[in-house]
C-alpha positions, 0 to 999 in steps of 0.5 A: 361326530355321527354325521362325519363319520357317515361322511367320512367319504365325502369329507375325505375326497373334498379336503384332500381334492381342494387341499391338492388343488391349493398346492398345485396352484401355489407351485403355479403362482410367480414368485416375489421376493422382498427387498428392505432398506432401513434409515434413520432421519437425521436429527434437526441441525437447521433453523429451529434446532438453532432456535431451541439452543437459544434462550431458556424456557419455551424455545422450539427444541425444548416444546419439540421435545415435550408434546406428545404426537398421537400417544407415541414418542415425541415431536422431536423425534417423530415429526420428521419420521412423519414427513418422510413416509408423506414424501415416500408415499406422494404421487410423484415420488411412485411416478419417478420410481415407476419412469426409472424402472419402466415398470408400466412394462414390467407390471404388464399395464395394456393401456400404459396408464399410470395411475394403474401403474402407480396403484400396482406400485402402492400394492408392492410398497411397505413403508413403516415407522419402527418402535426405535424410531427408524423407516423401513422401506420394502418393495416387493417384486418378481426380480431380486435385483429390481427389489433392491434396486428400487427399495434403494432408488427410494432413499435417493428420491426422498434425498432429493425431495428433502433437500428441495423442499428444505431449500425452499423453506430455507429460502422463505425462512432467509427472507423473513429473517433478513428483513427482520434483521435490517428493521433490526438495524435501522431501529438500533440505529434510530435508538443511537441517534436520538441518544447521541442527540440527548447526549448532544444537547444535555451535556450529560454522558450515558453509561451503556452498563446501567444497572436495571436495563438488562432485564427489560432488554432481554425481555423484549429480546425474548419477543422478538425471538418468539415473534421469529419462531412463531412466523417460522412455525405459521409457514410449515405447520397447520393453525391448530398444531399444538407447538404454535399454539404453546408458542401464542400461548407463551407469546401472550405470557411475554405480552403481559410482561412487556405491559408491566413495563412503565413508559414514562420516567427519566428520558436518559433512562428511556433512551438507553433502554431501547437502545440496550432493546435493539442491541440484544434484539440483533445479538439473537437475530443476527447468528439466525440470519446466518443460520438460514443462509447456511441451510439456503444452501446445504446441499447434502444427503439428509437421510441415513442409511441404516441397511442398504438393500441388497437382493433377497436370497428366498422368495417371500410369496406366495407362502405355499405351506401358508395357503395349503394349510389354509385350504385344508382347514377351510375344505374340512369345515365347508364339506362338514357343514355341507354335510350337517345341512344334508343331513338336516334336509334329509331328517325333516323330510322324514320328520312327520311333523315337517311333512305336515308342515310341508302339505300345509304349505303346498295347499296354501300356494295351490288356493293362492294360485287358484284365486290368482287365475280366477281373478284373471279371468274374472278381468 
């Protein structure tokens, strides 16, 4: 308290000379203004959502629904949100925003390199997942109108992309399927055959409700359609994602029962059953088939908009009152410390013990110095 009071001047003069500087330079600085739209990824309605409606346990919807993501929320609630802010943070969709607004113009870039471009645009981009689980966008820029319009040219962006790469995964995923299916059918075909051959040749007419049948056929139904979901899954997501390997581990479970199942016994039996296999098989194959060729070619919006953005009334930076504060506070504490270390400068100048301590040491480097020219000259 000493020290500023005998430095009151001086620490008077520094904060309000740095604080009015800092005020000044803050009128000086060009406004930003920021715009936000908000959306809401849709809720899955393609192929593996018809997955998960199928079937009892273990079916994607109900794993997507049950395995936490890095503690918050869950797969099925986030693992879209997630691949949305990828699309809006790649490359190519900062450079389509960047060729829509000429903004290598507009952020003033000499070269007109956009990698720059691109990097200036990062800087005035904000893209976050919200607790309710919806995206905001927000776009800083020196225009009101140009924030909102490039906030709401995002969305039409990501639409884009998403519809793209999800005909393109829709087309993969038709492909599979469709030759899954047409085994389906040449397998359920030869399984009729060879039982109208028995049929044929024993006289003996099957009935197609045979009790005991049911189960195993809807057992090795349930194989073929985890052997779907896992294909699926292998395409989109990495090994080590812990949905696919639920989906190997519950694949494993279906194995074990399948090996239960005896091989030899009646060849009526036999023939019926595998029949019955393929039927069922192609009951769950088929309405998928269909499903892939509808999302092959769905072409509509897939992103919701919650808030469209509109241009900002008040700028959002710089926050003037903001950095006058900051430069007040920060002005007071340096100017004090300056204070404290003249002052301490000045108290062991007269300290006797440090100007004893300071002698020593001017001798010191006097005996050093003058060893150091005699061995010069001795060389």
């Amino acid at each position: 308290v000493f020290v500023v009071m005998k430095w009151r001047g001086f620490i008077l003069k520094s904060v309000i000379g740095v604080t009015l500087v800092a005020a000044i330079l803050s009128f000086l600085l060009p406004l930003w203004y920021k715009a936000t739209v908000s959306i809401l990824p849709p809720k899955d309605t393609g192929l593996l959502s018809s997955l998960g409606g199928l079937g009892a346990s273990g079916s994607v919807g109900s794993v997507l629904r049950n395995i936490p993501l890095a503690g918050r929320g869950t797969f099925g609630i986030n693992l879209g949100a997630y691949n949305y802010l990828a699309i809006l943070k790649s490359r190519s969709a900062m450079e389509a925003v960047i060729r829509k607004f000429d903004l290598i113009r507009i952020y003033e870039i000499s070269d007109s390199s956009m990698e720059k471009a691109v990097k200036e645009l990062e800087g005035n981009t904000k893209f976050e997942i919200q607790n309710e689980d919806y995206i905001t966008i927000d776009v800083w820029d020196k225009d009101q109108q140009r924030s909102a319009d490039i906030a709401n040219y995002f969305v039409e962006v990501l639409n884009e992309v998403s519809n793209r790469l999800g005909t393109q995964e829709a087309r993969n995923n038709r492909d599979f399927i469709e030759r899954r299916v047409e085994k389906g059918r040449l397998d359920l075909h030869a399984a009729e055959e060879s039982l109208k051959v028995y049929q044929e040749q024993s006289g003996i007419l099957i009935s197609l409700e045979k009790e005991g049948i049911a189960p195993v056929a809807e057992l090795y139904a349930m194989k073929a359609k985890k052997e779907v979901e896992i294909a699926i899954l292998e395409r989109t997501v990495s090994k080590d994602n812990p949905i696919l390997q639920q989906f190997k581990i519950e694949m494993s479970e279906i194995d074990k029962k399948v090996a239960q199942i005896p091989e030899a016994g009646i060849g009526t039996l036999r023939l019926y059953r595998e029949v019955a296999i393929q039927q069922k098989i192609l009951e769950f194959l088929i309405p998928i088939f269909e499903q892939a060729k509808v999302d092959e070619h769905k072409d509509i919006p897939v992103i919701l908009v919650l808030d469209k953005a509109v241009p900002p009334e008040k700028k959002d930076r710089p926050k003037r009152m903001l950095i006058t504060l900051i430069s007040f506070v920060s002005a007071f504490f340096i100017s004090v410390f300056v204070a404290l270390l003249f002052e301490s400068i000045r108290a062991r100048k007269h300290d006797p013990r440090w100007s004893a301590k300071l002698q020593e040491f001017d001798l010191a480097d006097f005996s050093f110095r003058k060893m150091f020219q005699r061995s010069r000259v001795n060389d």
